[in-house]
C-alpha positions in Angstrom: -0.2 17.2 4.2 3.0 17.6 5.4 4.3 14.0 5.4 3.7 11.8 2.0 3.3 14.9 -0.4 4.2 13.2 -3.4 1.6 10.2 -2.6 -1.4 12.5 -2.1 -0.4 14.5 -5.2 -0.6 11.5 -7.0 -4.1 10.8 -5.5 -5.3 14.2 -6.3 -4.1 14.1 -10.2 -6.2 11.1 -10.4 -9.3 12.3 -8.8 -9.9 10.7 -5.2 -8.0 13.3 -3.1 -9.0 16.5 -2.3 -6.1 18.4 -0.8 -7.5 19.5 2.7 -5.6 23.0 2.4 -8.4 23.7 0.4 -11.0 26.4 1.5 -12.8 27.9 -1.2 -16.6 25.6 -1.4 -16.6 26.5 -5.2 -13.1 24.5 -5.5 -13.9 21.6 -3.2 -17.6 21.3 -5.1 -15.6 20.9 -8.4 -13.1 18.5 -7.1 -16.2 16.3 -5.4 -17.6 16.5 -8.7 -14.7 15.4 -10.4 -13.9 12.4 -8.2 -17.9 11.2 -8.7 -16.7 11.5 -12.5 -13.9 9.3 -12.1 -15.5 6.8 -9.3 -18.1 6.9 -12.3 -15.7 5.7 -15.5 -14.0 2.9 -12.9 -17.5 1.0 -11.7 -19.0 1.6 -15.0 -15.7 -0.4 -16.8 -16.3 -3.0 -13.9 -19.9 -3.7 -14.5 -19.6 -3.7 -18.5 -16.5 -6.4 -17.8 -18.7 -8.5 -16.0 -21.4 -8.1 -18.0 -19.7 -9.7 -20.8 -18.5 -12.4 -18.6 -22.2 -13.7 -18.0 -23.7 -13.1 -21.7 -20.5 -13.0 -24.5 -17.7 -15.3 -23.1 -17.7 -19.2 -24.5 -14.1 -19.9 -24.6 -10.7 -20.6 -22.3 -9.2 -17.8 -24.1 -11.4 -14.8 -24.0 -11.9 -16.0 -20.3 -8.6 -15.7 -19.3 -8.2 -12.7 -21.4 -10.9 -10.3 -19.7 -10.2 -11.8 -16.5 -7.0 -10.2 -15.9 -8.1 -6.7 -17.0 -11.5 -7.0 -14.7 -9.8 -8.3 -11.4 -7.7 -5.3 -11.8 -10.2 -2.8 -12.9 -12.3 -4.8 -9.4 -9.2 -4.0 -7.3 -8.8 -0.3 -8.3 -12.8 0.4 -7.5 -12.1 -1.2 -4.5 -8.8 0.9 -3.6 -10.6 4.3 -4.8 -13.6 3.7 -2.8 -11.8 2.9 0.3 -9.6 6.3 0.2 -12.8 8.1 -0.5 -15.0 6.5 2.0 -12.1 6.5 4.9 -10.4 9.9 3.9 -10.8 11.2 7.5 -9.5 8.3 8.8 -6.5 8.3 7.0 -6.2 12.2 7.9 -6.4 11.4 11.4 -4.3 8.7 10.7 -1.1 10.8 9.9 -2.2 13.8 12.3 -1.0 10.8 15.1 2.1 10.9 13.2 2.5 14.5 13.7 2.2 14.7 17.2 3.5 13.6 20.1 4.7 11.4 21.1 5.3 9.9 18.0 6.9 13.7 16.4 10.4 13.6 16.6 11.7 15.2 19.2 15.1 16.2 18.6 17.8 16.6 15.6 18.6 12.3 16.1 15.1 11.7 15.9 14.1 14.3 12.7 17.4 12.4 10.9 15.8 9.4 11.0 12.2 10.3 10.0 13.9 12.5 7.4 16.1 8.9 6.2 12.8 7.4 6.2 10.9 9.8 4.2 13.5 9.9 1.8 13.4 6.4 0.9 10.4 6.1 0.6 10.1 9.1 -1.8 12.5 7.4 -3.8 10.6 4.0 -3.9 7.6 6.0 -4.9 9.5 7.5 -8.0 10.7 4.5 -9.1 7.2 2.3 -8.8 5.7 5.6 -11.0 7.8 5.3 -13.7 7.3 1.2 -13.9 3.2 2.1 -13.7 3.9 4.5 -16.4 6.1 2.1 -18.7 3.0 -0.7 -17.9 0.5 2.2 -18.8 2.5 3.2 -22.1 2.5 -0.3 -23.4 -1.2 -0.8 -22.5 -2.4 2.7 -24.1 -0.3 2.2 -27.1 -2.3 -1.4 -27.7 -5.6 0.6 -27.0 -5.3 3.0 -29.7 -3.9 0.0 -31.6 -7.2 -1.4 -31.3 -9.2 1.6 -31.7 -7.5 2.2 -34.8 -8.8 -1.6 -36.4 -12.3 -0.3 -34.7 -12.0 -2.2 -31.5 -12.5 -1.5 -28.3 -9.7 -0.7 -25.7 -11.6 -3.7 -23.1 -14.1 -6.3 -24.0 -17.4 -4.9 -22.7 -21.1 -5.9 -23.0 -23.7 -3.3 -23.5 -27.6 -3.6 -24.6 -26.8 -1.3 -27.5 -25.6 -1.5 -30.7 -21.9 0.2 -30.0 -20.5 0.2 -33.2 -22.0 3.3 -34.2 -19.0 5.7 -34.7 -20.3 8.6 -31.8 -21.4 5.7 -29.2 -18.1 3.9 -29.8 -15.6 6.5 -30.1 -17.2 7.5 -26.2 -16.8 4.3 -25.0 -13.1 3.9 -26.5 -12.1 7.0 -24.8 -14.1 6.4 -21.3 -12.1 3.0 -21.2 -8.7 4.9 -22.1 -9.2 7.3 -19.3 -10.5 5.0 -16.3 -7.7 2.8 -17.5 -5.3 6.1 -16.9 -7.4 6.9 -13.6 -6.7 3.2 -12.5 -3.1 3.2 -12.9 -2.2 6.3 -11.1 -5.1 4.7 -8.2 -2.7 1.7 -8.2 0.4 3.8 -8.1 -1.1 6.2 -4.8 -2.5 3.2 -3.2 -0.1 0.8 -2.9 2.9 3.4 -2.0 1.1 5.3 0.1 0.1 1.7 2.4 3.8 1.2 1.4 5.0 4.7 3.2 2.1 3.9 6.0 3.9 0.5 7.3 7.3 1.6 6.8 6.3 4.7 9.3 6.0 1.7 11.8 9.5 1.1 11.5 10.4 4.8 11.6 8.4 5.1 15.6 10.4 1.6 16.6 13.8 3.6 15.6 12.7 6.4 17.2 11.6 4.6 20.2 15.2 2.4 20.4 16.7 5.4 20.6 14.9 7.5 23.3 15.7 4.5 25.6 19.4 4.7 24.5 19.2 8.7 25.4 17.3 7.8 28.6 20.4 5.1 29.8 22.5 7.3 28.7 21.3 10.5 30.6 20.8 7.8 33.9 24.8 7.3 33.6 25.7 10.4 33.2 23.7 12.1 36.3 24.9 8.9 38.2 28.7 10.1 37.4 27.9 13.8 38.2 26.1 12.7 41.9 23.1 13.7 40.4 20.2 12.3 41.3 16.7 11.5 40.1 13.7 11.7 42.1 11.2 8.8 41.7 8.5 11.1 40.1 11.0 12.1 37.2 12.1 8.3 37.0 8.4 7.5 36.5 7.9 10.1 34.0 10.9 9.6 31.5 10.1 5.8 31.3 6.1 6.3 31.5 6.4 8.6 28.1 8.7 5.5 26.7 5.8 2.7 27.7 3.2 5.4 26.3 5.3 5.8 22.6 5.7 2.0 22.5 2.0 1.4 23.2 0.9 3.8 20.8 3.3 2.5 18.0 1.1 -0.8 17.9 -2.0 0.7 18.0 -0.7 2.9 15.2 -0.2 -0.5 13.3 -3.4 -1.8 14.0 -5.3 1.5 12.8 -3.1 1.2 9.5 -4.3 -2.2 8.8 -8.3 -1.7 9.5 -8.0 1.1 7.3 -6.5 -1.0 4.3 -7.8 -4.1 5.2 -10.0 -4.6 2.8 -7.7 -3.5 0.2 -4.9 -6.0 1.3 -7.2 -9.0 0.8 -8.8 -7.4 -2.4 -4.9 -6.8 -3.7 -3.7 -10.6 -2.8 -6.8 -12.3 -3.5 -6.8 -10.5 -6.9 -3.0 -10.9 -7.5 -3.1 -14.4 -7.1 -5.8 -15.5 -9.5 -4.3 -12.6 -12.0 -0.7 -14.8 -11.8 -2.3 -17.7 -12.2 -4.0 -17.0 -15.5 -1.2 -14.7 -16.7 0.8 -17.6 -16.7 -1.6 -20.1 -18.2 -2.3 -17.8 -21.0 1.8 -17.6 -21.5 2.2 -21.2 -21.7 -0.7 -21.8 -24.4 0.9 -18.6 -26.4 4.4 -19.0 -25.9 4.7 -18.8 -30.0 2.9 -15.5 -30.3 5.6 -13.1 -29.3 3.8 -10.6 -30.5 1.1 -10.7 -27.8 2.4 -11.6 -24.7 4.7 -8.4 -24.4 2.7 -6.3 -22.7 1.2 -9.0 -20.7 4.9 -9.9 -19.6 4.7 -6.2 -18.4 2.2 -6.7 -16.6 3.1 -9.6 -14.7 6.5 -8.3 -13.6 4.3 -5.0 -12.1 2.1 -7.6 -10.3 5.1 -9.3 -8.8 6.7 -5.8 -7.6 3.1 -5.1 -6.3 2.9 -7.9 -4.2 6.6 -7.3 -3.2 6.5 -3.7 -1.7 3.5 -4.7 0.4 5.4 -8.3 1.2 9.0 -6.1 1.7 7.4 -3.4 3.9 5.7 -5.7 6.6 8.5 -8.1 7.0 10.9 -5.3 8.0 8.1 -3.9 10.6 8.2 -7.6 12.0 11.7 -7.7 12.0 12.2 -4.3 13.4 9.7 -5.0 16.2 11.2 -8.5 17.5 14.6 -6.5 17.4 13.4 -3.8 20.1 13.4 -6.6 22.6 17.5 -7.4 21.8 18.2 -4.0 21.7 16.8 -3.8 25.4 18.3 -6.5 26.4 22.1 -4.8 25.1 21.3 -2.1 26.8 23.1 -0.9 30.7 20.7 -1.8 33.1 22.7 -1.4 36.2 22.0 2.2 37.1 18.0 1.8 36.7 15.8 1.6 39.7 13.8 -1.3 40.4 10.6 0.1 38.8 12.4 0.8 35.8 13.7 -2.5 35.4 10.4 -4.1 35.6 9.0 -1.8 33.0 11.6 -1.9 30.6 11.1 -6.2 31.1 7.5 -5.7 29.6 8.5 -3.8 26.7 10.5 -6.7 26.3 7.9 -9.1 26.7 5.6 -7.5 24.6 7.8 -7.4 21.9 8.1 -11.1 21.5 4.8 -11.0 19.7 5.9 -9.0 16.7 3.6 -6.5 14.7 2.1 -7.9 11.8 0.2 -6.4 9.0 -2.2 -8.8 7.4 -4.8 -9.3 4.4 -7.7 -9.7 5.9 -7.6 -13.5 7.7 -5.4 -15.0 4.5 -1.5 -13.8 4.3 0.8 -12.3 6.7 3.1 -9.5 4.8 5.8 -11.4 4.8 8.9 -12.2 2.4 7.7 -16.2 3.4 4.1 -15.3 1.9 5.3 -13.7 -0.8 8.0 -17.0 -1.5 4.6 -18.8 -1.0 2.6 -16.6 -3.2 4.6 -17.5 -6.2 4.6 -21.5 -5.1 1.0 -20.9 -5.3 0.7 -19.4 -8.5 3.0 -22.6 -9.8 1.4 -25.2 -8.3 -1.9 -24.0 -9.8 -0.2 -23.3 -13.3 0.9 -27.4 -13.1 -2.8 -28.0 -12.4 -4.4 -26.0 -15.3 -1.7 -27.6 -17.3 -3.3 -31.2 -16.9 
């Protein structure tokens, strides 16, 4: 792919991605096989984890506990399956980027895709080395435990796994589909992260062909040059047409993820709220709330980036309309006028990306995400 390299590489290191460059049917077999492999570990460590919630757990503690690791283990299968299920979707998705008229046009227009894409390169670094600090912590308490002849993840299974083969299998299935999950988390949520800031990208893009298209109106006018009405029609017709398609590009990005935006929140939330019950109860034992300190700090930048991301697409979006309205209308014909007064209409209603029919990504739901996750704290507390 030739935008969001990094974010598929992640996604084919981890199993769920096979690059499309590929041609040879021997190669693409082994990958499919590879990803069933993978698919495989994650659901099997999901339905174990819930297994033992319905036959082993009796306590607060244990609840809490296994909750945390199975609501994210639940979100990765969810995340994997999606990308695998809706891969030519998402293909299609960023062949509309690629083309016109969202392709940048000129060297204004590849500068600011190229600002874009840089960022967001750089955002994808730095959230793969947090995972990996999370993931070091967790797989250095894993081997901990496998070392005192525990497993990574409580589990239930109808057989005796404390024979050394069957448990030394089950310790290193766990270790892997919790290394397969990670780098699922990291691909996932920066790649919807690149996805929405690509909005904001078409919006620039956009502002500025109507700058360029003022622009050239003033300085034919100055020259006694002329438009006809046909080329007037054309120049602003292509700008309706890119501003059209820049919402529908939005809307295609959030059916494609929905499911995982509502999975992600939904989980997230209840994850916080039992994190930081479980703190409060074992504030004393320093010793074994590190790494789930970690963890909570990765949950809140999770819920951030996606949070971040569509609140600057809002932003962005309203602003098109005040940009319009800055702009030099005197030299535009009538038609013009009118047409450039429904972009500006439409973008009073700004474009939002949502999780399924509960949160708006938002900085406010995110600042209401974490009243949440208080309040609730304050009511397990009583």
């Amino acid at each position: 792919m030739q935008m969001f390299s990094l974010n598929f590489l992640i996604y084919t290191i981890c199993g769920i991605w096979r690059p499309i460059e590929w041609s040879s049917n021997g190669a693409n077999f082994l990958y499919n096989v590879f990803t069933y492999i993978v698919l495989f570990l994650e659901y099997f460590l999901m339905l174990t984890q819930f297994l033992d919630f319905l036959f082993v757990i009796d306590n607060i503690d244990d609840f809490v506990a296994n909750s945390i690791m199975f609501v994210s283990v639940a979100a990765v299968v969810c995340k994997a399956t999606v990308v695998v299920i809706r891969r030519n979707a998402i293909i299609s998705l960023i062949q509309v980027l690629l083309k016109d008229p969202c392709k940048p046009q000129d060297e204004d227009e590849i500068a600011i895709q190229t600002k874009f894409d840089q960022f967001i390169r750089l955002c994808s670094i730095k959230y793969l080395l947090l995972a990996m600090i999370s993931l070091t912590g967790v797989i250095i308490g894993s081997v901990l435990n496998i070392m005192q002849e525990q497993l990574p993840c409580r589990i239930w299974l109808p057989l005796d796994y404390n024979v050394s083969l069957v448990f030394w299998i089950i310790s290193i299935q766990q270790v892997v589909a919790i290394i397969a999950g990670t780098i699922i988390n990291v691909g996932t949520e920066t790649l919807v992260f690149g996805l929405i800031l690509e909005t904001c990208v078409q919006l620039e893009i956009f502002e500025n062909r109507l700058h360029k298209l003022i622009n050239n109106k003033t300085v034919k006018y100055l020259k006694n040059a002329f438009c006809s009405l046909n080329e007037d029609k054309t120049e602003i017709s292509k700008c309706i047409r890119h501003h059209l398609s820049i919402y529908k590009y939005a809307k295609t990005v959030n059916v494609i993820f929905n499911q995982i935006l509502f999975v992600q929140f939904f989980g997230s939330i209840l994850i916080l709220c039992t994190c930081i019950y479980y703190l409060s109860t074992h504030i004393t034992e320093l010793s074994g709330i590190g790494t789930l300190l970690v963890y909570i700090i990765c949950m809140f930048v999770q819920i951030y980036i996606y949070c971040w991301s569509g609140n600057e697409v809002m932003l962005k979006s309203i602003s098109i309309g005040e940009a319009i309205y800055c702009m030099d209308w005197s030299l535009l014909s009538i038609i013009e006028k009118k047409e450039l007064l429904m972009i500006m209409i439409r973008s009073t209603i700004p474009i939002k990306f949502t999780s399924s029919f509960m949160i708006t990504l938002s900085l406010q739901s995110y600042s209401n995400i974490l009243k949440t996750s208080y309040s609730a704290f304050n009511v397990l507390q009583k």
